[in-house]
C-alpha positions in Angstrom: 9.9 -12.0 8.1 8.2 -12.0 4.5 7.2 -8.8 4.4 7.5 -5.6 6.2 5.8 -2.6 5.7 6.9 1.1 6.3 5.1 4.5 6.4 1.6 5.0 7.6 -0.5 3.9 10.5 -3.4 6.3 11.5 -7.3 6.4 11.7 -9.3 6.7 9.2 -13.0 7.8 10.0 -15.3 7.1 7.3 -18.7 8.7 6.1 -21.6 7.7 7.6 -23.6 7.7 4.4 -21.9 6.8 0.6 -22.7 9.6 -1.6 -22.3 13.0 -0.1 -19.2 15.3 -0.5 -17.1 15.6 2.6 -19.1 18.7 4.1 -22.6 16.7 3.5 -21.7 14.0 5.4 -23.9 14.0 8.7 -21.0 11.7 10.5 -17.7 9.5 10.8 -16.7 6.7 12.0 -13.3 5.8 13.5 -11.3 3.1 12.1 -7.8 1.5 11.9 -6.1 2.5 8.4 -3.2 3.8 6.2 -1.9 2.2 3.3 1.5 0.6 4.6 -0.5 -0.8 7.7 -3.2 -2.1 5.6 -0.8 -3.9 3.6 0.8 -5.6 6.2 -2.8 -7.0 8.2 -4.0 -8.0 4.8 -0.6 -10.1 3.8 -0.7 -11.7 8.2 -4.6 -12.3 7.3 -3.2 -14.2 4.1 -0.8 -16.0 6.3 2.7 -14.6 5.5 4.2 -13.1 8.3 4.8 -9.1 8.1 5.9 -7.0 10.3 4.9 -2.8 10.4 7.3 -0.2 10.9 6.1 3.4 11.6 5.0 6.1 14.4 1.8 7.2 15.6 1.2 8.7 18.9 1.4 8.2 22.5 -1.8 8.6 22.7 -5.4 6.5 23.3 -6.0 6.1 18.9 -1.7 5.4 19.1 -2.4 2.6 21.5 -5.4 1.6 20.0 -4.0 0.7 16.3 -0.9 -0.9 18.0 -3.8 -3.3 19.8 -5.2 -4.1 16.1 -1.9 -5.1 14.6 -1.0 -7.4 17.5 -4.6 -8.8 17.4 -4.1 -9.0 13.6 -0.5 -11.0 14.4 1.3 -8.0 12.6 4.9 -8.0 14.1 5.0 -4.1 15.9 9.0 -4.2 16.7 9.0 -1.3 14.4 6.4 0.7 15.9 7.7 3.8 18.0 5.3 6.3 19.9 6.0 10.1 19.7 4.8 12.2 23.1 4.8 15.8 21.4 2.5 14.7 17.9 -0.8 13.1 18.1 -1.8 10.1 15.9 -2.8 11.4 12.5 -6.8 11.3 11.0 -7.9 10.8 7.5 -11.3 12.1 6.9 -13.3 10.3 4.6 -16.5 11.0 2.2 -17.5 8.9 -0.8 -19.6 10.9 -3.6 -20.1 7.1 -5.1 -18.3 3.2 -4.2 -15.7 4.5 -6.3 -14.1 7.4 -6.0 -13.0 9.3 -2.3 -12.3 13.0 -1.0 -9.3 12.7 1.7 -8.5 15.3 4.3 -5.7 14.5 7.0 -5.3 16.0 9.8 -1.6 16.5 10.6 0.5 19.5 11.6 2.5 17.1 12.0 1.2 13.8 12.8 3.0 11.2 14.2 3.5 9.3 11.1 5.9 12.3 9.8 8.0 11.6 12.4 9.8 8.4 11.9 13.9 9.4 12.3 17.1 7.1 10.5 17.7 6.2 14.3 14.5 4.3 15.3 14.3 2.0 12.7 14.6 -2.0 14.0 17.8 -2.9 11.6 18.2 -6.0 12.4 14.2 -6.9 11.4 15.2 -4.9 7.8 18.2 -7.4 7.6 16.3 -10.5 7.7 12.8 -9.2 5.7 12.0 -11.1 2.3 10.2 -8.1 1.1 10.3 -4.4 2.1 6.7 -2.1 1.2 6.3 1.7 1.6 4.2 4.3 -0.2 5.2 8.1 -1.3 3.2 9.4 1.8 6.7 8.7 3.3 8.6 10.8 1.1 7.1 14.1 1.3 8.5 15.4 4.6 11.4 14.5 7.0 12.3 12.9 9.0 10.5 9.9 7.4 12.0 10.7 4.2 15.4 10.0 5.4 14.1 7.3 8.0 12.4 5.4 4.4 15.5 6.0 2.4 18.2 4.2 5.0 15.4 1.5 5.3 15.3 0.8 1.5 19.2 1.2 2.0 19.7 -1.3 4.7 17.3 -4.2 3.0 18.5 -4.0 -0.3 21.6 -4.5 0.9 20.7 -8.1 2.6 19.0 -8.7 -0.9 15.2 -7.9 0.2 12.8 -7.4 -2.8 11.6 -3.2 -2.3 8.3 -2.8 -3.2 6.8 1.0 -4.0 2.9 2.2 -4.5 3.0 5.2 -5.5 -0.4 5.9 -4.1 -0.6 9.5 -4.8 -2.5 11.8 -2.5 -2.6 15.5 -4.0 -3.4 16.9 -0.6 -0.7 15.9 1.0 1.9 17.9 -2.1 2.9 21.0 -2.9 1.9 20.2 -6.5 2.1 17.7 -8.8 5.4 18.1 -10.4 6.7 17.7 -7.0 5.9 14.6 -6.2 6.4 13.2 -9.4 9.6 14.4 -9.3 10.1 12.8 -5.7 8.6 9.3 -7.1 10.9 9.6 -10.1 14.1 9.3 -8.1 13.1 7.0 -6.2 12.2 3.9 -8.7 15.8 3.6 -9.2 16.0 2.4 -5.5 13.1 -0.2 -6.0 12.1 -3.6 -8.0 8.5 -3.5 -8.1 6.4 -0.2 -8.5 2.8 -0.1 -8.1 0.9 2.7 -9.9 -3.2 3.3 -11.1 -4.1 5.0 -14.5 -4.2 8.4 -12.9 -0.7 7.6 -11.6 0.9 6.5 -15.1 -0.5 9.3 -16.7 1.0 11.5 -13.8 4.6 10.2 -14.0 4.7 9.4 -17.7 2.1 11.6 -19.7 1.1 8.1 -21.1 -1.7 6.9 -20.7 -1.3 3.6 -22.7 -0.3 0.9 -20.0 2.3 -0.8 -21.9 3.6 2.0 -23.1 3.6 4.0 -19.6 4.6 1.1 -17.5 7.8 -0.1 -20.1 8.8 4.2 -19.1 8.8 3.5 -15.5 11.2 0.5 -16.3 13.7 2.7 -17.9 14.2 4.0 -14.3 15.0 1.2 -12.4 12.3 -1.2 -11.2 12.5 -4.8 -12.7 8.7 -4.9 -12.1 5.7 -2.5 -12.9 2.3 -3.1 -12.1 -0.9 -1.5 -12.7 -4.1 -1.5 -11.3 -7.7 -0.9 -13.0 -9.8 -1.2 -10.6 -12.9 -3.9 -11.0 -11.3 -4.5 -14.3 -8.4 -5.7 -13.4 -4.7 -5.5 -13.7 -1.6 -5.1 -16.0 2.2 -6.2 -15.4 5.3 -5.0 -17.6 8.3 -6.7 -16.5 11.9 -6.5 -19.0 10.3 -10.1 -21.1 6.4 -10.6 -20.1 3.6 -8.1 -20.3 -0.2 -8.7 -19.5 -3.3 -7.5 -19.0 -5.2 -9.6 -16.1 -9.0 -9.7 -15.7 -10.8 -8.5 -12.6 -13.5 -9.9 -10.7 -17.3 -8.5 -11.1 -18.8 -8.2 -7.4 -21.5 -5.9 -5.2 -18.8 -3.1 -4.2 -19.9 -1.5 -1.3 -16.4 0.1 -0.4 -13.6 0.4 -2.6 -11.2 2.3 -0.2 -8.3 0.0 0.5 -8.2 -2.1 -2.1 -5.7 -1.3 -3.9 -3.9 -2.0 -0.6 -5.1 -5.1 -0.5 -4.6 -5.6 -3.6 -0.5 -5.3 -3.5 -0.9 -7.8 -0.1 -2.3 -10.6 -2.7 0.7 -10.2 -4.8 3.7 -9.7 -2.4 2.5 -12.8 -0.8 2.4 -14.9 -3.7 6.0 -13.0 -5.3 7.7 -13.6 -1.7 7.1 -17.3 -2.4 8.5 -17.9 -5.6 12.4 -18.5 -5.8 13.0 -16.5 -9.2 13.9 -13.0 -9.0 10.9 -11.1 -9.9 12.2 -10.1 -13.3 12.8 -13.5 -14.4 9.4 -15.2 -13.2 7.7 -16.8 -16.3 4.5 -15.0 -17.4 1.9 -17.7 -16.2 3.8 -17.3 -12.8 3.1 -13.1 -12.6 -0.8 -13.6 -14.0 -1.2 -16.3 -11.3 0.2 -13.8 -9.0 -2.3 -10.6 -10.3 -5.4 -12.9 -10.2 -4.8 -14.2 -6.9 -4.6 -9.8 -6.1 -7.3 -9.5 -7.9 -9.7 -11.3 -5.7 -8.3 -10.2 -2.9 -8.9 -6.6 -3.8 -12.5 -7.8 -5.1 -13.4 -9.6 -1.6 -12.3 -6.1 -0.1 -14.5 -3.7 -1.7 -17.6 -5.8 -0.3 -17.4 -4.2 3.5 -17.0 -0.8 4.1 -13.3 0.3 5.8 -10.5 -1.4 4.9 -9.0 -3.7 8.1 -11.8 -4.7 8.8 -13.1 -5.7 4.9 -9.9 -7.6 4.3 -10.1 -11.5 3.2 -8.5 -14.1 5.2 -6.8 -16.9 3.0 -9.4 -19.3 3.4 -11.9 -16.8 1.6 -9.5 -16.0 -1.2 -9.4 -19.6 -1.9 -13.1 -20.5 -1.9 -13.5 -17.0 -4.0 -11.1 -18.3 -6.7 -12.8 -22.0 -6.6 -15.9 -20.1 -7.6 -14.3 -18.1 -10.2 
């Protein structure tokens, strides 16, 4: 397995119009989502093989998503079905492309369920590259279930890859969850944040200085996105800021998702430790995430709007 993805798998039903607040919106649509999930379709759509390990429920949308990441060639050894929650729902409404109002419905969901006991060990033992998000550290038992995962990779020598992808909903508050993030990174390589999340967990909101902070706790990598404009990696010897791609966005939900697909794959592949990669090696890798994250934002949801290889490689021909 290259990479396997943990946390996340729900439905995610987005506004039938772009441009009204969540109440305005006159309607929803159903589809497959959730950060972890996403990642791992987009990096099986970019051909490396990923596997998802999480819980929704036993239930017709539980069944449903399993259906997409089979179809999608996502490995679902790690997918368990809970009888007593129901599959969780993310309600979506765009006041422009850009920005996003969230509002889950879980009390709890499925996805909050996860225990230590169900996760497929041997598949952790074997992965190149292990993903999750902080959605699976706010409550247990996924908490615990995330922390013996990250345990049980790092041990066979897995790369552990963290986006922070902060939802304020979903927190108590926000010194709470920075706290939570902050003791993690010391468990991970590679940590993925945006502006608003460097600012959060660092008060800066210069990247390299905020991103060389993060370092200080652990990770060997630190990435951070910018939207259309592109990207920004701090590792211990290289630091850069890589341009994005100008495109029509009609949907930008997801692709920062996608974005992190685009570079696991191409990290997975190298054989330096991520700390030691030369810098032309880690901008190849952001630009490549780049255009993947670009080709996503032009169709609205995010499984559905992610690029197969084939596109990324005609996209970057062009560009």
């Amino acid at each position: 397995m290259d990479i396997l993805c943990l946390g996340e798998l729900l439905i995610d039903m987005f506004p039938a119009e772009i441009g009204r607040s969540m109440t305005e919106v006159s309607a929803f649509h159903p589809k497959p989502g959730g950060a972890p999930a996403n990642v791992a379709v987009a990096a099986a759509r970019l051909g490396a093989r990923s596997g998802f390990i999480g819980k929704v429920g036993e239930d017709i949308f539980g069944r449903f998503l399993e259906s997409v990441l089979i179809h999608e060639g996502v490995d679902t050894q790690g997918m368990r079905f809970d009888t007593q929650a129901r599959t969780t729902l993310v309600f979506i409404a765009m006041p422009d492309v850009h920005s996003a109002e969230f509002v889950f419905y879980r009390n709890p969901g499925a996805d909050m369920l996860l225990r230590p006991d169900e996760l497929p060990v041997a598949s952790l033992q074997l992965t190149r590259c292990l993903h999750f998000g902080s959605l699976s550290l706010i409550d247990e038992p996924i908490r615990g279930a995330t922390l013996r995962a990250i345990e049980i990779a790092r041990a066979a020598g897995a790369l552990i890859s963290f986006d922070v992808n902060y939802r304020p909903a979903l927190w108590s508050n926000q010194e709470a969850a920075r706290q939570r993030v902050l003791e993690t990174l010391p468990l991970v390589d590679l940590v993925k944040v945006n502006q608003t999340e460097l600012k959060l967990l660092t008060s800066f909101e210069q990247m390299e200085q905020g991103s060389f902070e993060l370092l200080s706790h652990g990770p060997r990598l630190c990435v951070v996105t910018l939207g259309a404009e592109g990207s920004f990696f701090q590792s211990g010897k290289h630091n850069a800021f890589i341009p994005g791609f100008a495109v029509e966005t009609v949907d930008a939900t997801g692709c920062g998702d996608a974005f992190v697909a685009g570079m696991l794959t191409q990290l997975v592949r190298s054989s330096h430790p991520i700390d030691e990669l030369p810098a032309d090696d880690l901008g190849k890798a952001l630009r490549y995430a780049n255009a993947v994250g670009a080709l996503t934002a032009l169709a609205q949801g995010v499984i559905p709007a992610l690029p197969h290889a084939g596109q990324v490689a005609e996209f970057l021909q062009k560009h």
